[in-house]
N, C-alpha and C positions, 0 to 999 in steps of 0.2 A: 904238653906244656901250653900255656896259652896264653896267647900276647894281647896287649894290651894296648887301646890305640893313642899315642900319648898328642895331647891336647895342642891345639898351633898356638904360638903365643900370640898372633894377629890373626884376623879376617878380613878379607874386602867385599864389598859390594859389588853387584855386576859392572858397575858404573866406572869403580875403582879400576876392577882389572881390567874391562877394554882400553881404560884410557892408559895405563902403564903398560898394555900389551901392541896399543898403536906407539905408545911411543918406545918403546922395544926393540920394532918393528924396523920403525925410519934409520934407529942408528947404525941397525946392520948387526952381525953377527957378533962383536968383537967385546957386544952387552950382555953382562950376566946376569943384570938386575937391577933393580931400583933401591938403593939402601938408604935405609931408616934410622935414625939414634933420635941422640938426645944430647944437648950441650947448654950448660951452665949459664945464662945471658939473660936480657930483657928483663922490663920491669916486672914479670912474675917470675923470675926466678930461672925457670927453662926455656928450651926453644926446638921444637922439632928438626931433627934436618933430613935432608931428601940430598942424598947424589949418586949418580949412574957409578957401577963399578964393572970393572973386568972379569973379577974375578969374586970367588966366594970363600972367605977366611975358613982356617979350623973350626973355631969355635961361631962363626956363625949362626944364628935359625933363618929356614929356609921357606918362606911361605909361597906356595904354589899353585896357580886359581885360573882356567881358561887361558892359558898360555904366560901368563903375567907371573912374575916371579918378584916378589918382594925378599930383601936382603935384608935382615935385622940381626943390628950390633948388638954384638954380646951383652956390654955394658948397658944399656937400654931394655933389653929383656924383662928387669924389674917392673920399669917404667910405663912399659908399653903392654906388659898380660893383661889379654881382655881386651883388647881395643880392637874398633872395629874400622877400617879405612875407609873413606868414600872420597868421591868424585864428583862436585857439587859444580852446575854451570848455571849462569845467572845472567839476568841482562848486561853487567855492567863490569861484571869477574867472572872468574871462575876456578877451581884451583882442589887439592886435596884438602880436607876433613877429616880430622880422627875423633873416633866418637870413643872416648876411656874412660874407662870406670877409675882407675887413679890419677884422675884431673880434678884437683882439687878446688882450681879457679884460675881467670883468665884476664888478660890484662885488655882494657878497651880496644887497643888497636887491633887485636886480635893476633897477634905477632908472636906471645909470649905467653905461658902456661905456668901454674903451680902441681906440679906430680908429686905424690907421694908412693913408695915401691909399695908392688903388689903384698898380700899376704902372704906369710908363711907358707900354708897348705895349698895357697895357689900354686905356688912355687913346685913343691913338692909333687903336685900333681905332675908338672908339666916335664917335672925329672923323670918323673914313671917311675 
């Protein structure tokens, strides 16, 4: 029989996982991850969110990269296939970046996103 290796629904950059791996890191053991969704707000519509969790739900996906472990809500899963993470520092900010192929458009402040969910077959893949 032969398996098939079923698709992440994110990636990161090197950039990404050190910096979610340094900060992993500092909180100590008791962090299972950095979790990712997506919620209803701001002038486009959505808004990324980012918070440390304990634990890793059933339903879950689990992205794994140089020690860094990204935690992505079930519900977001549409939202977020294809997307690639990054870790962008700058003179004057610095902060995460998602580079998604369903970002539809983006509000000036930079705060807030228009998503539309993944395709079908995208989908489908990712079920295996």
């Amino acid at each position: 029989m032969t398996t098939r290796t079923r698709p992440q629904v994110m990636t990161m950059t090197p950039a990404a996982a050190a910096r979610v791996k340094a900060i992993m890191v500092s909180k100590g053991e008791a962090v299972a991850g950095l979790k990712i969704g997506v919620k209803k707000g701001g002038c486009a519509g959505m808004e990324y969110t980012m918070t440390w969790t304990d634990s890793v739900a059933k339903f879950d996906e689990v992205v794994e990269q140089d020690g860094a472990r990204v935690i992505i809500d079930p519900q977001a899963v549409l939202y977020l296939l294809g997307t690639e993470m990054d870790y962008k520092s700058e003179k004057l900010s610095s902060g995460f970046v998602f580079n998604n192929p369903n970002q539809k458009s983006a509000c000036g402040c930079g705060e807030s996103v228009e998503l539309a969910p993944a395709s079908a077959d995208k989908l489908a893949a990712l079920k295996g």
